[in-house]
Z-matrix of the N, CA and C atoms (Angstrom, degrees):
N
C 1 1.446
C 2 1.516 1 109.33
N 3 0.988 2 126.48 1 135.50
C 4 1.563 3 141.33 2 -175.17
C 5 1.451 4 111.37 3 -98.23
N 6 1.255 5 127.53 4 94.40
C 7 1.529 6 128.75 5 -177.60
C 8 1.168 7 114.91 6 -81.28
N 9 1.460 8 114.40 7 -21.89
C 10 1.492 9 105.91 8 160.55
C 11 1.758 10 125.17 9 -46.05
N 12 1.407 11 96.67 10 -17.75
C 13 1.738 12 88.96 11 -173.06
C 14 1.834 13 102.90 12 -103.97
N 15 1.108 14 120.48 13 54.25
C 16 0.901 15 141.45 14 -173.55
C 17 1.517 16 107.38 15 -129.67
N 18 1.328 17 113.23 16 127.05
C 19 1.284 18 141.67 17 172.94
C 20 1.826 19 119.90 18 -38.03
N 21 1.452 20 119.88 19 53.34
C 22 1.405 21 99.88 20 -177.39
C 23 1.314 22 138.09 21 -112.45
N 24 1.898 23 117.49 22 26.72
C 25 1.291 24 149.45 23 -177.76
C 26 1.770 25 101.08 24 -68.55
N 27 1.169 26 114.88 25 -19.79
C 28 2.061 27 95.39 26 -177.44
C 29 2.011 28 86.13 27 -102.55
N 30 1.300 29 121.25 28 5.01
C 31 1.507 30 101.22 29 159.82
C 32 1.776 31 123.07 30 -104.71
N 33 1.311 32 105.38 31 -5.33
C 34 1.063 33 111.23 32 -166.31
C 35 1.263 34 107.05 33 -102.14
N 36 2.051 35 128.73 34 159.65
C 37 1.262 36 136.95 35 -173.98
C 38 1.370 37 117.53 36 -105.88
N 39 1.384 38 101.98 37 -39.07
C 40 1.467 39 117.64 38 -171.27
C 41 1.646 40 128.37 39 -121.71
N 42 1.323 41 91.46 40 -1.52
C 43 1.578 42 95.26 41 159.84
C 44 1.595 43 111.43 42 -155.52
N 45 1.545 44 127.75 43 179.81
C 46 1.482 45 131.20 44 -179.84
C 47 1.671 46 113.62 45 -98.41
N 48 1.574 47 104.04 46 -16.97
C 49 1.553 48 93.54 47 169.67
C 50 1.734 49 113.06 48 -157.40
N 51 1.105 50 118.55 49 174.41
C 52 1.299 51 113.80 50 153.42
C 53 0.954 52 147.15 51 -38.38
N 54 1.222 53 110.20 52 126.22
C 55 2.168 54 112.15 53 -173.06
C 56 1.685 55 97.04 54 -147.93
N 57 1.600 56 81.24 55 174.99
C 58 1.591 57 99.18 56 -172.87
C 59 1.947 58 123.57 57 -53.44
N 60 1.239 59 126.73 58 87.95
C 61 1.523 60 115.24 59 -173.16
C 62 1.518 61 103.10 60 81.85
N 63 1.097 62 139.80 61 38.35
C 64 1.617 63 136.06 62 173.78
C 65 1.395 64 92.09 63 -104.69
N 66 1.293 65 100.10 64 -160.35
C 67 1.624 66 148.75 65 -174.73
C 68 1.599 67 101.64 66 -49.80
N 69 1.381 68 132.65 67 -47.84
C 70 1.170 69 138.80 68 177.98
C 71 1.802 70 109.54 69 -67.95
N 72 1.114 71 117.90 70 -79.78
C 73 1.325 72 140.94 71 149.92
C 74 1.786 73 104.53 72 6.02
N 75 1.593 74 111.29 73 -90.60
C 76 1.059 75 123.51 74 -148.21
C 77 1.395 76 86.51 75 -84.08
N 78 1.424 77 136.43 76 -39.05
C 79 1.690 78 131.25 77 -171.94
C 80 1.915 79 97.19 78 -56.47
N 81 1.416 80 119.58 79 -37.47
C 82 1.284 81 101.16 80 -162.84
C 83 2.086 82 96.06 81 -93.44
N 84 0.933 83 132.13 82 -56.04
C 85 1.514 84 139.28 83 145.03
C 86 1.835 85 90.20 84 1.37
N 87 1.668 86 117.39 85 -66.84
C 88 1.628 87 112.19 86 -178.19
C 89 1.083 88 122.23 87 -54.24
N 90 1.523 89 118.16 88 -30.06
C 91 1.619 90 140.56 89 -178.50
C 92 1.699 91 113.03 90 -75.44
N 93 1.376 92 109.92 91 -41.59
C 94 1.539 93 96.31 92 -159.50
C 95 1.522 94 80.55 93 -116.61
N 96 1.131 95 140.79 94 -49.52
C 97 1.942 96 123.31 95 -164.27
C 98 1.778 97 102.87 96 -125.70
N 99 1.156 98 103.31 97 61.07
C 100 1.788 99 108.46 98 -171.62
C 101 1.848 100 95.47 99 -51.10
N 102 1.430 101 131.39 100 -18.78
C 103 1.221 102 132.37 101 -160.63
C 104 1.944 103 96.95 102 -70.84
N 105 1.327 104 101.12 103 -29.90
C 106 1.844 105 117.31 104 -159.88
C 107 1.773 106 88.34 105 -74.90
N 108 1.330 107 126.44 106 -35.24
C 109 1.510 108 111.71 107 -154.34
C 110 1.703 109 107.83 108 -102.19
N 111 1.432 110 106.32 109 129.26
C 112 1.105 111 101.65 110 170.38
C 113 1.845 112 107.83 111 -103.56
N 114 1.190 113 118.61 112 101.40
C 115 1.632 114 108.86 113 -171.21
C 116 1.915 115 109.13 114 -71.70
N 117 1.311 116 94.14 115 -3.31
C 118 1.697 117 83.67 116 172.67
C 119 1.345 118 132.15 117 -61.13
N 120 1.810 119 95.90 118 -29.99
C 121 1.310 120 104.63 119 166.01
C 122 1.348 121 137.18 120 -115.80
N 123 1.461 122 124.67 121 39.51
C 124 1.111 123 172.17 122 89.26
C 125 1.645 124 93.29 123 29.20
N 126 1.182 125 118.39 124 102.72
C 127 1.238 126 114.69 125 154.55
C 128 1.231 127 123.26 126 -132.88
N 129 1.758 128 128.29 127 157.08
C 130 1.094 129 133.85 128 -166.41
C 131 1.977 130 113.79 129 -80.37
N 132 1.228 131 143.77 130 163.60
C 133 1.208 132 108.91 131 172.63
C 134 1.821 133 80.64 132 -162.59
N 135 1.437 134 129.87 133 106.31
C 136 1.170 135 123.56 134 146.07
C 137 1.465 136 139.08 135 -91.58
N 138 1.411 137 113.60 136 153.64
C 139 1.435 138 104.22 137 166.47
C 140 1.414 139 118.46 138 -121.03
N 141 1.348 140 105.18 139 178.47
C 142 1.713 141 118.15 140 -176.13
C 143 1.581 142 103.12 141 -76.04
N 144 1.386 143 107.00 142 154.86
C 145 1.643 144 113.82 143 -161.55
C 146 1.728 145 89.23 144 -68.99
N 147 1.391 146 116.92 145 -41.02
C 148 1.852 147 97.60 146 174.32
C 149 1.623 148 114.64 147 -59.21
N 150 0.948 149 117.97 148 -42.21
C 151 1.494 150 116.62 149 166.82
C 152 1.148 151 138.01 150 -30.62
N 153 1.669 152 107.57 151 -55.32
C 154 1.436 153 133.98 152 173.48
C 155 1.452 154 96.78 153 -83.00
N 156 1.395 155 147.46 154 -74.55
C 157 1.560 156 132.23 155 175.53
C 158 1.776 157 97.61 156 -11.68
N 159 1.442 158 96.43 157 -71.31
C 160 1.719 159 90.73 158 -154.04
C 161 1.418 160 112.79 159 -73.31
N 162 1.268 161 129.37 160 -7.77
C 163 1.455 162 142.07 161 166.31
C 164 1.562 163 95.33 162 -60.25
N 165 1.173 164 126.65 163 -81.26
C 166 1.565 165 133.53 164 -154.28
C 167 1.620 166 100.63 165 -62.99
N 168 1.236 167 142.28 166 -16.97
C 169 1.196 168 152.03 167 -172.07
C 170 1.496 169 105.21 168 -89.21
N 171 1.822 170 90.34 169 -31.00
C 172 2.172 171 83.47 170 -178.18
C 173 1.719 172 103.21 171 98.70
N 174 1.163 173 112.78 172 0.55
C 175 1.514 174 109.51 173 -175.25
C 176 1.454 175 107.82 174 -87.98
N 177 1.988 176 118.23 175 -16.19
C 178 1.546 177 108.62 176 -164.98
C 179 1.449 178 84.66 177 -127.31
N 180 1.494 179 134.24 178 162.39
C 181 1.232 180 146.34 179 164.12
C 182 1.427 181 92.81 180 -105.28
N 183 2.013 182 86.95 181 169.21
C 184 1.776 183 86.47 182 175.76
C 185 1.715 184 125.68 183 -65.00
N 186 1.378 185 114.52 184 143.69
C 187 1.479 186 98.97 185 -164.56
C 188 1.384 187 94.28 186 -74.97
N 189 1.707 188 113.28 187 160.41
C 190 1.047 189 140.20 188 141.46
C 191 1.629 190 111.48 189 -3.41
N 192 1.871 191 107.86 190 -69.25
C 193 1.413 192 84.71 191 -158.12
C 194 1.543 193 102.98 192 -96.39
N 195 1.235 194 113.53 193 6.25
C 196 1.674 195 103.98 194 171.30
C 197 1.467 196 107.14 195 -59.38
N 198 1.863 197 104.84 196 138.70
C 199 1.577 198 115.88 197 177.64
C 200 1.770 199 111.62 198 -61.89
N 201 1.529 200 113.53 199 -0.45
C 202 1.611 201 78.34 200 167.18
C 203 1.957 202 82.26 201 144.64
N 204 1.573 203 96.04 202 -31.81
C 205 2.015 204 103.20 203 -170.27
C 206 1.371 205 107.26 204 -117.98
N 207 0.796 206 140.41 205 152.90
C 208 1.710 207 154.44 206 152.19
C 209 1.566 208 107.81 207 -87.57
N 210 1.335 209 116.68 208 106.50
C 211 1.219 210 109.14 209 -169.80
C 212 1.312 211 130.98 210 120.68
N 213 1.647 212 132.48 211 179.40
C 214 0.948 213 114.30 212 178.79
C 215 1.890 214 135.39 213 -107.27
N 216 1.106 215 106.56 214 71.70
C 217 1.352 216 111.05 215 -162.05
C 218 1.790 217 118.75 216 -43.94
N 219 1.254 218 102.38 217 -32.79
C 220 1.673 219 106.93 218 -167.78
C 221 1.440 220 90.55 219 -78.59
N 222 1.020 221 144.17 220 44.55
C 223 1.738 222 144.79 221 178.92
C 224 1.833 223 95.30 222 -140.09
N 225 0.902 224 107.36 223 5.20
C 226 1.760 225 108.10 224 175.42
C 227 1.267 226 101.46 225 -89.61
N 228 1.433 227 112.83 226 142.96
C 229 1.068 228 136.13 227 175.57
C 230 1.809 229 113.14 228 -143.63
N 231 1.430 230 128.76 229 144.43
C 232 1.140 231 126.63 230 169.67
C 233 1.169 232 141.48 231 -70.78
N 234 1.626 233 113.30 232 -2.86
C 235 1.284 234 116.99 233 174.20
C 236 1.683 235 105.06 234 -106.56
N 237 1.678 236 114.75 235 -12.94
C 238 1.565 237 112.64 236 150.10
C 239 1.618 238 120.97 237 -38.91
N 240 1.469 239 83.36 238 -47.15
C 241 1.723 240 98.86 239 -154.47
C 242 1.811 241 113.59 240 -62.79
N 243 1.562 242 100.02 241 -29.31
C 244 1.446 243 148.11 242 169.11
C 245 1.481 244 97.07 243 -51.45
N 246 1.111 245 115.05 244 -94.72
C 247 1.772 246 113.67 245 158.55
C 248 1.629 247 125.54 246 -15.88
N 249 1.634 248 111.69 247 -82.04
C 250 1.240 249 119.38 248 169.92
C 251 1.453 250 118.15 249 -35.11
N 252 1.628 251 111.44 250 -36.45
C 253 1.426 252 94.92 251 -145.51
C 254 2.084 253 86.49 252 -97.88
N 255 1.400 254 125.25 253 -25.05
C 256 1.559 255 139.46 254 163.71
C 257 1.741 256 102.68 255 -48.21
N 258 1.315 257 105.68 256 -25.10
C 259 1.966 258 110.14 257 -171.72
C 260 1.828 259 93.36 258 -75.35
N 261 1.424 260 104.35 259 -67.14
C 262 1.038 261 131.68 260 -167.70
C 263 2.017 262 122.19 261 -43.52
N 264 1.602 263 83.64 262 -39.44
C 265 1.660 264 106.44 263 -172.67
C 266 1.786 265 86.17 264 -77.58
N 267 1.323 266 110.65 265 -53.10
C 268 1.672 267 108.35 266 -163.13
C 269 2.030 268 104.99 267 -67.05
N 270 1.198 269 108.49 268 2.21
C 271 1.610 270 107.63 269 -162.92
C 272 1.400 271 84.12 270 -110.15
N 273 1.407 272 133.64 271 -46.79
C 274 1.596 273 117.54 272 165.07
C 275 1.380 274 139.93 273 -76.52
N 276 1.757 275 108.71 274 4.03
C 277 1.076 276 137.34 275 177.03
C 278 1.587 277 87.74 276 -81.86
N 279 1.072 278 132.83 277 -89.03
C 280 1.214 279 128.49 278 -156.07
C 281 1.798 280 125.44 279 -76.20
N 282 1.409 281 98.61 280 16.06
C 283 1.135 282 102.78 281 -176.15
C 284 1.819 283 101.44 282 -115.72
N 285 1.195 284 115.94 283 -43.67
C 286 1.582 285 119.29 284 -167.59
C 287 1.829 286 72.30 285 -80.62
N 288 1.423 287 106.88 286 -84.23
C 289 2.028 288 105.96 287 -138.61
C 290 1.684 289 88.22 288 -69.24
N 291 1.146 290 133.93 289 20.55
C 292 2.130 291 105.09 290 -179.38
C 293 1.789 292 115.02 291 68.04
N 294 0.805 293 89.04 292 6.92
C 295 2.025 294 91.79 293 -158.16
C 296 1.869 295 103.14 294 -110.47
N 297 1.690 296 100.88 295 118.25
C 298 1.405 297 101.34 296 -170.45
C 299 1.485 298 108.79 297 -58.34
N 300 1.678 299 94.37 298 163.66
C 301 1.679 300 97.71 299 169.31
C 302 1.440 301 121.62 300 -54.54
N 303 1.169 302 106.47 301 143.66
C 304 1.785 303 108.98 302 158.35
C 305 1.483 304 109.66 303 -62.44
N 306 1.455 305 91.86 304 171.03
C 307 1.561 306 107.45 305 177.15
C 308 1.417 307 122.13 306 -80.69
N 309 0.987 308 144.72 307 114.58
C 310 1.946 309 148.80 308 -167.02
C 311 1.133 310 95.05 309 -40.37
């Protein structure tokens, strides 16, 4: 199952979807092993809408000078991740066992 194709623009601040080490990434990383993240070094890294076209297509790798994420990582928070990761559990809940989501 591909959770990237999952709806996560009404949780997010600084971008409309998932990318490499952003906002999605490090918010749920805050949620399940907060011990793994150091947000000090947390950096932001955008690209130009041709960039991102040809990124999501598979045509661009991460550039060179991005710190490591695509996106906006310093916008993570652990009770996002809390959210994201309650979206995520209820989207494989009802897809592997048949069995509606729980309640948030």
């Amino acid at each position: 199952m591909n959770i990237f194709g999952l709806e996560f623009s009404d949780l997010l601040e600084g971008q409309l979807e998932p990318m490499h080490g952003d906002e999605v990434d490090t918010s749920l990383l805050l949620y399940i092993a907060p011990e793994l993240v150091q947000m000090s070094l947390a950096q932001d890294y955008t690209m130009s809408a041709d960039e991102l076209r040809r990124y999501r297509r598979g045509w661009l790798k991460v550039p060179g000078e991005s710190p490591g994420s695509i996106g906006r990582p310093t916008l993570a928070t652990a009770a996002k991740g809390r959210l994201l990761y309650d979206r995520i559990r209820n989207r494989v809940r009802e897809r592997v066992f048949g069995a509606p989501a729980s309640p948030a």
